[in-house]
C-alpha positions as a LaTeX table, in Angstrom:
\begin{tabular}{lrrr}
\hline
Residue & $x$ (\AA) & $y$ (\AA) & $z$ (\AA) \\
\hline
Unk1 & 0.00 & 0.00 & 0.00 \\
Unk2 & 1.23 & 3.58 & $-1.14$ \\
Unk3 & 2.37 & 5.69 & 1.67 \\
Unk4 & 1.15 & 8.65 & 1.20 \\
Unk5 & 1.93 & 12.39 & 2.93 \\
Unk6 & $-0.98$ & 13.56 & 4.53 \\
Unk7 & 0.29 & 17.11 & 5.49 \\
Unk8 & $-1.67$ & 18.70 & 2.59 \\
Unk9 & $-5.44$ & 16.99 & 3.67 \\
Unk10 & $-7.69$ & 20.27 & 5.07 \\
Unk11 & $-10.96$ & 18.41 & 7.76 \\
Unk12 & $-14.13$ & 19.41 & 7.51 \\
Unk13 & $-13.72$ & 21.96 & 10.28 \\
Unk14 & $-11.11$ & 23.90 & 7.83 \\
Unk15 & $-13.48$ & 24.16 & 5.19 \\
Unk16 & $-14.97$ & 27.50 & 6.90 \\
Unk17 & $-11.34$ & 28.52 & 7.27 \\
Unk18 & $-10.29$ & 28.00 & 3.91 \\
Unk19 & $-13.03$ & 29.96 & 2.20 \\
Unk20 & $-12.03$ & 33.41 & 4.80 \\
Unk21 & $-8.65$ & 33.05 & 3.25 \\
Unk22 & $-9.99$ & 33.11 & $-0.02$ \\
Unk23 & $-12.48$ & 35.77 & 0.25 \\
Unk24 & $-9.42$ & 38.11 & 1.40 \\
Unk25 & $-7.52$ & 36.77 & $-1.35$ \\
Unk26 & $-10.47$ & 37.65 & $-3.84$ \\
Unk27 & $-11.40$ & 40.96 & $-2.13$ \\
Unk28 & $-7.90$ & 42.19 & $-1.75$ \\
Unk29 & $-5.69$ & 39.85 & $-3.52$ \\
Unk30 & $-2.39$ & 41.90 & $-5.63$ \\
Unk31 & $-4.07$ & 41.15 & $-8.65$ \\
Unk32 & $-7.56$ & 41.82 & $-8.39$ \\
Unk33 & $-9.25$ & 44.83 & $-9.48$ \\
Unk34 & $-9.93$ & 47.35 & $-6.74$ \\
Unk35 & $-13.62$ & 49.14 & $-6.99$ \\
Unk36 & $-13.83$ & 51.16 & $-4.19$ \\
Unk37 & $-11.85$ & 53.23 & $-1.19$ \\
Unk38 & $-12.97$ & 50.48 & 1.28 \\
Unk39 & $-9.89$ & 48.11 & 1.52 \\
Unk40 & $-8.59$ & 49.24 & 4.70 \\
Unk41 & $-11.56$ & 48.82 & 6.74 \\
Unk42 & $-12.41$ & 45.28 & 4.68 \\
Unk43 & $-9.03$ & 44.52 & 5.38 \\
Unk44 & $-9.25$ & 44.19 & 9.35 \\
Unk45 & $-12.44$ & 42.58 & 8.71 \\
Unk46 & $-11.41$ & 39.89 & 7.15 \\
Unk47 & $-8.27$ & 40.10 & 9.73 \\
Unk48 & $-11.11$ & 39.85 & 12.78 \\
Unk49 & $-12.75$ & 36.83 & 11.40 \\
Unk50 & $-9.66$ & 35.41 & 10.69 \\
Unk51 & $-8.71$ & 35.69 & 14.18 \\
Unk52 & $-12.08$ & 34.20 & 15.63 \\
Unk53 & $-11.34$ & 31.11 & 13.22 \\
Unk54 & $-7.58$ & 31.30 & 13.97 \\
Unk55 & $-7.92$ & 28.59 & 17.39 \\
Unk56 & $-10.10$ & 26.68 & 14.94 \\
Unk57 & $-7.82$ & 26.02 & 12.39 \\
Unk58 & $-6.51$ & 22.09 & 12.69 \\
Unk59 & $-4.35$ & 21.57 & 9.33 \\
Unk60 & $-1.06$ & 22.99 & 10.06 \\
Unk61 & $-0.21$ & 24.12 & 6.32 \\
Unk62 & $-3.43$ & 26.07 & 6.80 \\
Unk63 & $-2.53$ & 27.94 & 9.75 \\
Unk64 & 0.73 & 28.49 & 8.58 \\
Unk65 & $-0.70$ & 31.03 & 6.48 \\
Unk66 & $-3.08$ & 32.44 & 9.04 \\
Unk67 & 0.04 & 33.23 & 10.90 \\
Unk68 & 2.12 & 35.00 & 7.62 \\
Unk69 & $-0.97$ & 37.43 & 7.96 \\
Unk70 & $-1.04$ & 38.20 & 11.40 \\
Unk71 & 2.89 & 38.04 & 11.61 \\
Unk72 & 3.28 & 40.92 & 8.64 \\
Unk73 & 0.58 & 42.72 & 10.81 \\
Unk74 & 1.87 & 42.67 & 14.25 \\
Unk75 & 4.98 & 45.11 & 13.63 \\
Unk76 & 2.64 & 47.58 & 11.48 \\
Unk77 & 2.63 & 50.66 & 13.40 \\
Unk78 & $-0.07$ & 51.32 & 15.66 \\
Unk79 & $-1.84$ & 48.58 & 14.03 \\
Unk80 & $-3.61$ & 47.74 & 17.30 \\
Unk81 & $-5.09$ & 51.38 & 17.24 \\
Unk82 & $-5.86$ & 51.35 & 14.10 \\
Unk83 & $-8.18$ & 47.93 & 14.07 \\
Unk84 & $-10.44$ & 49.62 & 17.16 \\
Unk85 & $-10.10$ & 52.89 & 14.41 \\
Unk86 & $-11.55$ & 50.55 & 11.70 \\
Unk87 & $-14.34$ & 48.79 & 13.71 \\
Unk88 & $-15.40$ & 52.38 & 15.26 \\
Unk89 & $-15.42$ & 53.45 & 11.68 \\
Unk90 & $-18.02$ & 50.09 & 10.65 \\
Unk91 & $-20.05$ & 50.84 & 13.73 \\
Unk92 & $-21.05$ & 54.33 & 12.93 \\
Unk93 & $-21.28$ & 53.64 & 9.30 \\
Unk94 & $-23.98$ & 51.17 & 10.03 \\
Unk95 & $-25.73$ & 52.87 & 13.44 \\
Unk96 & $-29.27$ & 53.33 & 13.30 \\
Unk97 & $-29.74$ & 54.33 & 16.82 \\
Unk98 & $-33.18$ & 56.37 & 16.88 \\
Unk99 & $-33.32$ & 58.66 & 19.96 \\
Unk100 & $-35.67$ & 58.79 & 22.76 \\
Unk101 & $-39.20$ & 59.88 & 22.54 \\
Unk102 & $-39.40$ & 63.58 & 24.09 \\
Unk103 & $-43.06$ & 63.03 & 25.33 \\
Unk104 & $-42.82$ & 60.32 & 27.59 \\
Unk105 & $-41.16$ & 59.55 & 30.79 \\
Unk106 & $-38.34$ & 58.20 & 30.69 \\
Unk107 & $-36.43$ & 55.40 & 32.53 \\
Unk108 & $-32.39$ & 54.23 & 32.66 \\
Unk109 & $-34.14$ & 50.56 & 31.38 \\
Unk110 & $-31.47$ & 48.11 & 30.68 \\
Unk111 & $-28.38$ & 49.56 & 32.55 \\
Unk112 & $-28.46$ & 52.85 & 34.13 \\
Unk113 & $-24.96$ & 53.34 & 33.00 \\
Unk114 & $-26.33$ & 53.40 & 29.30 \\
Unk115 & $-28.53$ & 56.43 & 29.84 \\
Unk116 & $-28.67$ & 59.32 & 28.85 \\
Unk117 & $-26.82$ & 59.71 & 25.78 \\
Unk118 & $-23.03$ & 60.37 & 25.97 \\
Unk119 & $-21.60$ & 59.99 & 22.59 \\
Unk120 & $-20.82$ & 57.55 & 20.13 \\
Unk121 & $-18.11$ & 56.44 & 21.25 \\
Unk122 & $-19.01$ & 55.76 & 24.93 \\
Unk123 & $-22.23$ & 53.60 & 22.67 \\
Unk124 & $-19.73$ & 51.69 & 21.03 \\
Unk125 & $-18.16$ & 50.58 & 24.05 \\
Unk126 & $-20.88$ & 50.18 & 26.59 \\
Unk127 & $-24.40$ & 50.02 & 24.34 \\
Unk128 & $-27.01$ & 52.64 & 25.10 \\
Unk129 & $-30.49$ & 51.26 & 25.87 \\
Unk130 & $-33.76$ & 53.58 & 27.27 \\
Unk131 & $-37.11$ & 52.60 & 28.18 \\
Unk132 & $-40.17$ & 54.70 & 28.19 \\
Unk133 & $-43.97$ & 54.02 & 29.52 \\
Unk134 & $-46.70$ & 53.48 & 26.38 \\
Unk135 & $-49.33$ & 55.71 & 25.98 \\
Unk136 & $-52.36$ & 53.90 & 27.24 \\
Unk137 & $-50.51$ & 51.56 & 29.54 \\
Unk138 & $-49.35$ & 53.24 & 32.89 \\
Unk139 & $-47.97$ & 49.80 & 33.89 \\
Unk140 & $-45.74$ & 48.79 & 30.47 \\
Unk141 & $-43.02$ & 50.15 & 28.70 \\
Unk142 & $-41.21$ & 49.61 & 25.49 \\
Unk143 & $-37.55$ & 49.39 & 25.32 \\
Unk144 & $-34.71$ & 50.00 & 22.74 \\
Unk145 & $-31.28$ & 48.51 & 22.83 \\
Unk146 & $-28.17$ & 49.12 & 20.81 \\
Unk147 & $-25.34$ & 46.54 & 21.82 \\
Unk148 & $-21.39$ & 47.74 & 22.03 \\
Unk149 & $-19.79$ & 47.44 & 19.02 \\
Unk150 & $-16.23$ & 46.16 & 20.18 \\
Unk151 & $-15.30$ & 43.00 & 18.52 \\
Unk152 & $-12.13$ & 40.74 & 20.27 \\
Unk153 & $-10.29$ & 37.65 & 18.03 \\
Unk154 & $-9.74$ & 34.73 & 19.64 \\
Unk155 & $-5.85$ & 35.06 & 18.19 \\
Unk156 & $-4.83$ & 35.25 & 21.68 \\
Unk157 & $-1.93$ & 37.85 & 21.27 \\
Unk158 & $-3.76$ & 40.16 & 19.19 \\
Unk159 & $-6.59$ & 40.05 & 21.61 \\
Unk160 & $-3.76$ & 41.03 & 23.93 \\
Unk161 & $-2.94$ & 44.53 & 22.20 \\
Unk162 & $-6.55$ & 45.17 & 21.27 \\
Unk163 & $-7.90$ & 44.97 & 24.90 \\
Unk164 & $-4.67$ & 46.80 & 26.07 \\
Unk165 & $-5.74$ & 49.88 & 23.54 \\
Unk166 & $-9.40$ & 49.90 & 24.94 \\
Unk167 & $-7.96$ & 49.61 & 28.38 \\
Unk168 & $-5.60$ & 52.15 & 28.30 \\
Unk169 & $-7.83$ & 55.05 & 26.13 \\
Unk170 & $-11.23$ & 54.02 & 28.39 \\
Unk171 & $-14.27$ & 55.86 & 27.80 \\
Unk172 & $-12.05$ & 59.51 & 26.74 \\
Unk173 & $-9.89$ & 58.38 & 23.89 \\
Unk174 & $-6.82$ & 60.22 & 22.20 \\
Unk175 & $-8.59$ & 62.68 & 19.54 \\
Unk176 & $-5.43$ & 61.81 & 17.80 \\
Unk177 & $-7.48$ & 58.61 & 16.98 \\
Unk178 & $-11.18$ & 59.08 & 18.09 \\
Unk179 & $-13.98$ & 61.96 & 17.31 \\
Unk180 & $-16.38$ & 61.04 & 19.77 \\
Unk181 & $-19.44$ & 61.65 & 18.51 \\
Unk182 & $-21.22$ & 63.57 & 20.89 \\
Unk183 & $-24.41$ & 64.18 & 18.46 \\
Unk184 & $-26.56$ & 61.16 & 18.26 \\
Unk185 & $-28.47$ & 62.70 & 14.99 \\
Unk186 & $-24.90$ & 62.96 & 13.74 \\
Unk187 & $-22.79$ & 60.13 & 12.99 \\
Unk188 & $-21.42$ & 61.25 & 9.76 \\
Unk189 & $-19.24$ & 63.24 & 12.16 \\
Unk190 & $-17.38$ & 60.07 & 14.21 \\
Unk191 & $-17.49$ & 58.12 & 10.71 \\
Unk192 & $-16.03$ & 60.52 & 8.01 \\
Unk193 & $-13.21$ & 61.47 & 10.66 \\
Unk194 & $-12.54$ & 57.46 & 11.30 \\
Unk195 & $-12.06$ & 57.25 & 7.53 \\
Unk196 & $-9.45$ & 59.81 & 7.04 \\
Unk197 & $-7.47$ & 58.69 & 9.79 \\
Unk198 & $-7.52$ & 55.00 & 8.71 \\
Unk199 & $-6.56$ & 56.34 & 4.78 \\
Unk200 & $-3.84$ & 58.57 & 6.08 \\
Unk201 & $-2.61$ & 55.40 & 8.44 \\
Unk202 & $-3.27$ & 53.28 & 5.21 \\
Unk203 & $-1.21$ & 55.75 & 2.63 \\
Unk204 & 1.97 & 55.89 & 5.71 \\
Unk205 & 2.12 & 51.93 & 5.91 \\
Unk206 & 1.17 & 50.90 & 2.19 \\
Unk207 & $-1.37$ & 49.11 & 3.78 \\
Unk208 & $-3.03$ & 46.66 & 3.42 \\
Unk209 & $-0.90$ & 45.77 & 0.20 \\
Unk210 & 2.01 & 45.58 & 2.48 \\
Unk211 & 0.57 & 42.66 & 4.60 \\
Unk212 & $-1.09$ & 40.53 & 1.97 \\
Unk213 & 2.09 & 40.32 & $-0.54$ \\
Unk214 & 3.75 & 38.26 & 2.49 \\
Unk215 & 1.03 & 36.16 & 2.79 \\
Unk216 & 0.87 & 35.65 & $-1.15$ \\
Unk217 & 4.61 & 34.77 & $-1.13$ \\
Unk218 & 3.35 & 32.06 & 1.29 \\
Unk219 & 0.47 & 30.39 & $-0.58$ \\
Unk220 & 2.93 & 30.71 & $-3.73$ \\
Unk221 & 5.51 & 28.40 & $-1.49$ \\
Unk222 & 2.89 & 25.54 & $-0.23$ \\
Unk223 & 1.92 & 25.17 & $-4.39$ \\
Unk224 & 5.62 & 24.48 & $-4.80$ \\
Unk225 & 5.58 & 22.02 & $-2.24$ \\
Unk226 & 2.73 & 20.13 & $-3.43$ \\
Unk227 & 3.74 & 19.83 & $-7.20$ \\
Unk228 & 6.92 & 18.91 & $-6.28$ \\
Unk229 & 5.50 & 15.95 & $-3.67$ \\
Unk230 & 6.61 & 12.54 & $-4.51$ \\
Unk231 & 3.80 & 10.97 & $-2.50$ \\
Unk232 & 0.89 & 13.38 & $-2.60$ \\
Unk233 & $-1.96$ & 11.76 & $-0.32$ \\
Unk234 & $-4.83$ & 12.10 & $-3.26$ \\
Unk235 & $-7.25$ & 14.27 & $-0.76$ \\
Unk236 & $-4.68$ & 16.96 & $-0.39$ \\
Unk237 & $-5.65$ & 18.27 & $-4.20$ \\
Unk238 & $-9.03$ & 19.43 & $-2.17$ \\
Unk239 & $-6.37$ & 22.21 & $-0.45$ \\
Unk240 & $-4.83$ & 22.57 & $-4.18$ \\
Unk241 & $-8.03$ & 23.88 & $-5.62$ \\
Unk242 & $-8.43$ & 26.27 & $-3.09$ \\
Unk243 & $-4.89$ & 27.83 & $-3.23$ \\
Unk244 & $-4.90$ & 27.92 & $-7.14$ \\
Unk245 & $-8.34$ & 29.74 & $-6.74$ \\
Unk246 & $-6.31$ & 32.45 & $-4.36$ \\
Unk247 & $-3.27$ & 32.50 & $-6.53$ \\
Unk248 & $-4.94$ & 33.89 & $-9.48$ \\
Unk249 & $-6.13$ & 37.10 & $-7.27$ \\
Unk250 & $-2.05$ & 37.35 & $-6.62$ \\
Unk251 & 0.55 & 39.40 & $-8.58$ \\
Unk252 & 1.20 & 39.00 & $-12.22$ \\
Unk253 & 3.60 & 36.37 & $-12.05$ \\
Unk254 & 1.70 & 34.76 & $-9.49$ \\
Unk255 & $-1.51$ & 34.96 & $-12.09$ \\
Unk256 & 0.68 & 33.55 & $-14.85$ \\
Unk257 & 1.49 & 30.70 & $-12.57$ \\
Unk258 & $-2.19$ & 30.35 & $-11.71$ \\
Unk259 & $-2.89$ & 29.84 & $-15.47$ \\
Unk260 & $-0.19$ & 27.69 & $-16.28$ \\
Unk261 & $-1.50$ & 25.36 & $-13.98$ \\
Unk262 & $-4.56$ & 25.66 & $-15.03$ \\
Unk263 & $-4.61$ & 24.87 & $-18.57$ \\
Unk264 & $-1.95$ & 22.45 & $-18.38$ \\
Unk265 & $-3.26$ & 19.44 & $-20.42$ \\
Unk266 & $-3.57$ & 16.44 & $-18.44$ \\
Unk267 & $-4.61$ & 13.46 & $-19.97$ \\
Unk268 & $-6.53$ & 10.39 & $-18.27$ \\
Unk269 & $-8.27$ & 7.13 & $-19.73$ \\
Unk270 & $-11.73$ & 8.52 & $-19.63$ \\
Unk271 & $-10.83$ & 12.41 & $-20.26$ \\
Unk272 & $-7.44$ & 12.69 & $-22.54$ \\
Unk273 & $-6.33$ & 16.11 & $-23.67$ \\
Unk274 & $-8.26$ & 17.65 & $-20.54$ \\
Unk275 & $-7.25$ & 20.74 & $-18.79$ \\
Unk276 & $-6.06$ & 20.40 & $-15.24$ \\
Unk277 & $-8.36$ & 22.59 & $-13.59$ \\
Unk278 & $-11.12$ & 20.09 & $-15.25$ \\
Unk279 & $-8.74$ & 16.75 & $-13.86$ \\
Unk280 & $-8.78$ & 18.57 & $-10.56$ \\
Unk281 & $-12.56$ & 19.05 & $-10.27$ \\
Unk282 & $-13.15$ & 15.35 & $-11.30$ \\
Unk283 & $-11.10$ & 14.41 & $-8.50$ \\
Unk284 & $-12.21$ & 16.20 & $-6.00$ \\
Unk285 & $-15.72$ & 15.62 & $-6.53$ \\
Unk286 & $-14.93$ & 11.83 & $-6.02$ \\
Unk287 & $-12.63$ & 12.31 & $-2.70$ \\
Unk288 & $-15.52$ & 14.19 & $-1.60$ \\
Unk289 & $-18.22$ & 11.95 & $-2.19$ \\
Unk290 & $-16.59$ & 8.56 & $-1.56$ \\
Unk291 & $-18.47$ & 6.84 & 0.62 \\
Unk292 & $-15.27$ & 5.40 & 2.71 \\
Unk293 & $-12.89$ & 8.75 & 1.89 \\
Unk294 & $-11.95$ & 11.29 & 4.42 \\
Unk295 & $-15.08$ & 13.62 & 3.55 \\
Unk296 & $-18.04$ & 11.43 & 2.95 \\
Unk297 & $-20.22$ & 14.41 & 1.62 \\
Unk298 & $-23.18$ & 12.78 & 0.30 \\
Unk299 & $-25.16$ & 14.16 & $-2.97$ \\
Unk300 & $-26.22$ & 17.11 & $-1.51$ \\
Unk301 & $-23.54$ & 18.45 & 0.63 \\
Unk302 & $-21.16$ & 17.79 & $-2.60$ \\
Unk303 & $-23.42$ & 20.42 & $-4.66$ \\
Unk304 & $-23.21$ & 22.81 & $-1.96$ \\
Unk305 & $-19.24$ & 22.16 & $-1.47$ \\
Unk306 & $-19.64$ & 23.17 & $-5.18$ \\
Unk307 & $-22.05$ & 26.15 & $-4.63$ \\
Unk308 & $-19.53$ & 27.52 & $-1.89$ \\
Unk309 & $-16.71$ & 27.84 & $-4.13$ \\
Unk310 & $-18.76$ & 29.21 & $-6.54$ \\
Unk311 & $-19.53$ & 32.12 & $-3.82$ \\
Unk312 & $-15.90$ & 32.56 & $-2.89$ \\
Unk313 & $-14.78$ & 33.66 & $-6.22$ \\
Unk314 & $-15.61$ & 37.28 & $-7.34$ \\
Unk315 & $-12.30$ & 37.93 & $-9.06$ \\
Unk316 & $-12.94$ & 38.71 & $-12.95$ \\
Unk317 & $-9.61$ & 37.64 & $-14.75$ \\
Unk318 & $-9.91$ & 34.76 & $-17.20$ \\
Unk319 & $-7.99$ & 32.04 & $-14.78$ \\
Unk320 & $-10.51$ & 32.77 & $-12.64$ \\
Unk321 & $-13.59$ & 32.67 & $-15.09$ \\
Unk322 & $-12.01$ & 29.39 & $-16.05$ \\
Unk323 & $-12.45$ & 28.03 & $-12.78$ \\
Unk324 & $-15.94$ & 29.29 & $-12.78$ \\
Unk325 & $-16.58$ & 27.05 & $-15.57$ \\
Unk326 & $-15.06$ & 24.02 & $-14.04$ \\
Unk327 & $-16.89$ & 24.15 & $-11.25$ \\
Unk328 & $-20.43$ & 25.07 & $-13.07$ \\
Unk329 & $-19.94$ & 22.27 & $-15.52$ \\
Unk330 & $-19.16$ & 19.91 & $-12.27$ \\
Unk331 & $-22.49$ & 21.59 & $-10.52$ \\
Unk332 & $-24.48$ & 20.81 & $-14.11$ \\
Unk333 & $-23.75$ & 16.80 & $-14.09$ \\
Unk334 & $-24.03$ & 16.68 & $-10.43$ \\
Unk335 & $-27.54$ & 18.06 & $-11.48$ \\
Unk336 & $-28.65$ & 16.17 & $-14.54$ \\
Unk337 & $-27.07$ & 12.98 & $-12.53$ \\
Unk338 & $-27.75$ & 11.98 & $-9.41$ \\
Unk339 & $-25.86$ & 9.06 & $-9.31$ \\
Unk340 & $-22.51$ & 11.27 & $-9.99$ \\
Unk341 & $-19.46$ & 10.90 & $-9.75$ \\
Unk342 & $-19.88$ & 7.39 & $-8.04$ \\
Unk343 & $-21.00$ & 6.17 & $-11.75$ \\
Unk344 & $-20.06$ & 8.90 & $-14.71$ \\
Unk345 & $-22.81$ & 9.20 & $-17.98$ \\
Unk346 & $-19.50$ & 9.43 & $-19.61$ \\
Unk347 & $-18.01$ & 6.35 & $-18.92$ \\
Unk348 & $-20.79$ & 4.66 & $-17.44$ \\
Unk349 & $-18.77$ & 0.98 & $-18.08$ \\
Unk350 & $-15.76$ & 2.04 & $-15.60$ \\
Unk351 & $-16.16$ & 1.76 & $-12.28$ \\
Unk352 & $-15.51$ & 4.82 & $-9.43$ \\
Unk353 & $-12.10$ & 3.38 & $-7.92$ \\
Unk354 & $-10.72$ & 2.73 & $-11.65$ \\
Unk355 & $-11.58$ & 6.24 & $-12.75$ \\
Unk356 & $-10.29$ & 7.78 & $-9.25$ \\
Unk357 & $-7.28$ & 5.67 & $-9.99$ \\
Unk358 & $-6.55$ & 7.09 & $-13.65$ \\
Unk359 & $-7.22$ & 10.62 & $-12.42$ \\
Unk360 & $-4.79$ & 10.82 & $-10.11$ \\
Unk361 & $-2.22$ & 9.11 & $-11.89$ \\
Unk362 & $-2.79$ & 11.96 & $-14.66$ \\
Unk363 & $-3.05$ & 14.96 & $-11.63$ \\
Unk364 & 0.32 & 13.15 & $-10.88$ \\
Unk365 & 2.03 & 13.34 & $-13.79$ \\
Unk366 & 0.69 & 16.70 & $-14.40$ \\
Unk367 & 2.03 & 17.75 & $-11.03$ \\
Unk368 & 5.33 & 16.42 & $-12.14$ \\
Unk369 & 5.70 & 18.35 & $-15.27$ \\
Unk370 & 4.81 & 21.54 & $-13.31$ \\
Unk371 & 7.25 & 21.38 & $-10.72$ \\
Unk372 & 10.13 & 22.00 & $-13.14$ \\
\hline
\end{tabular}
């Protein structure tokens, strides 16, 4: 029996941690095409779910990468300050805090500490929540609640410098970093100041471009180390998709890469002269689906596997559009068929474990001639 080197094999519990990575890869990946003025704040979003998945990550090449993010971030100056900068920022952006009737009596409700209005900031901290009696009902009130807005990884040093920040500026932050907000009819005011600090933070650090070329170096390294392994365990190609769909947001080299492998003509008994990126999603729909495999998705889950990789990609280039296709053609049999890919319309006289045989031998050799 082959040996083969599992390093590469992402659980089930990674799928959720693979598809962050590649919606930050998508969204702000070297390569892709930048529509709007939002990057820094979508940056440290994707950096803050990152770091609630970040204990959750089990595959080690996985969180290898996590940490090449978080690593380049760490020494960024006042990177710590500027996250709280960037949620403050989302938090008035999206506040719909209605104030309190003037005509009623009033009451402290949830917390008395929440009322009366301070300012926005003090809201995003602590909440603000009021109560007030209804008209015709001496005896019941109606009550409005707006929770804090601060939002903590679980990346346990990062956490660290984040709580240390809110610890150390309290409830009157440095203006250097914070408008407070003191008009609750005005958060335009808090927001729009936010934004220019975090572009003229962004413009001083070449952020975020400076953190995610690290991390693309990174990805570009673990694709050299799987086409170059002699023993490849045939589920790690599952974690090959996903980085080839990430490495075609990268830099132009890396995108050239990307599309080499791509359209590298791999050639099996049932599907000669195929693309590899068509190989690869024949392959992975049968290590996902086989019934004694690592994944066991059953006919279902494997179309919504499909439909989740579908959603991950928003880049536009034509590597990427020619993943697209892959996949959709892969979602249109699994479709039409729902006996597929344990028996194939295709080759409906070869069995599953001869096919899955023939397609990795030609994923193998393809692998080989790619290394070089």
């Amino acid at each position: 029996m082959t040996e083969y080197n599992t390093e590469y094999v992402l659980t089930l519990e990674d799928l959720p941690n693979m598809h962050m990575l590649m919606h930050l890869q998508n969204r702000l990946g070297s390569g892709t095409a930048r529509t709007s003025s939002d990057d820094t704040p979508e940056y440290f979003r994707c950096m803050m779910n990152l770091g609630w998945l970040y204990p959750k990550v089990k595959n080690a090449k996985l969180k290898s990468l996590y940490d090449a993010l978080f690593t380049t971030l760490k020494p960024v100056t006042n990177q710590a300050q500027m996250t709280l900068v960037s949620q403050y920022y989302d938090y008035c952006q999206r506040s719909a805090i209605a104030p309190p009737p003037t005509d009623q009596p009033m009451f402290s409700g949830c917390s008395a500490e929440s009322y009366p209005w301070r300012n926005y900031w003090y809201t995003f901290r602590h909440g603000f929540c009021y109560s007030w009696r209804c008209d015709d009902q001496a005896d019941q009130y109606q009550t409005n609640q707006y929770w804090p807005g601060v939002l903590l990884p679980d990346h346990t040093e990062w956490r660290a410098q984040l709580q240390a920040v809110l610890t150390s500026w309290g409830d009157t932050p440095p203006t250097t970093y914070i408008e407070l907000g003191a008009k609750l009819e005005d958060k335009t005011v808090p927001a729009t100041s936010s934004k220019t600090k975090l572009d003229t933070w962004s413009g001083e650090n070449q952020m975020p471009a400076k953190a995610i070329a690290p991390f693309e170096t990174a990805v570009n390294g673990i694709i050299t180390s799987i086409l170059k392994e002699t023993s490849l365990s045939p589920d790690s190609y599952f974690f090959l998709l996903h980085l080839i769909i990430g490495l075609a947001t990268s830099n132009t080299v890396d995108h050239q890469r990307a599309t080499k492998i791509v359209k590298c003509i791999t050639s099996s008994n049932e599907y000669p002269n195929d693309a590899f990126i068509n190989q690869l999603m024949y392959m992975i729909l049968m290590i996902l689906i086989d019934p004694i495999g690592t994944y066991r998705f059953n006919h279902d889950q494997l179309k919504a596997a499909m439909n989740d990789l579908l959603s991950a990609i928003t880049s536009t280039d034509e590597t990427s559009k020619m993943i697209i296709q892959s996949i959709q053609n892969s979602l249109a049999i699994l479709n039409a068929d729902p006996s597929y890919p344990m028996q194939d319309p295709y080759n409906p006289s070869i069995g599953f474990n001869t096919r899955k045989a023939d397609t990795l031998e030609a994923l193998d050799g393809a692998r080989k001639s790619l290394s070089t």
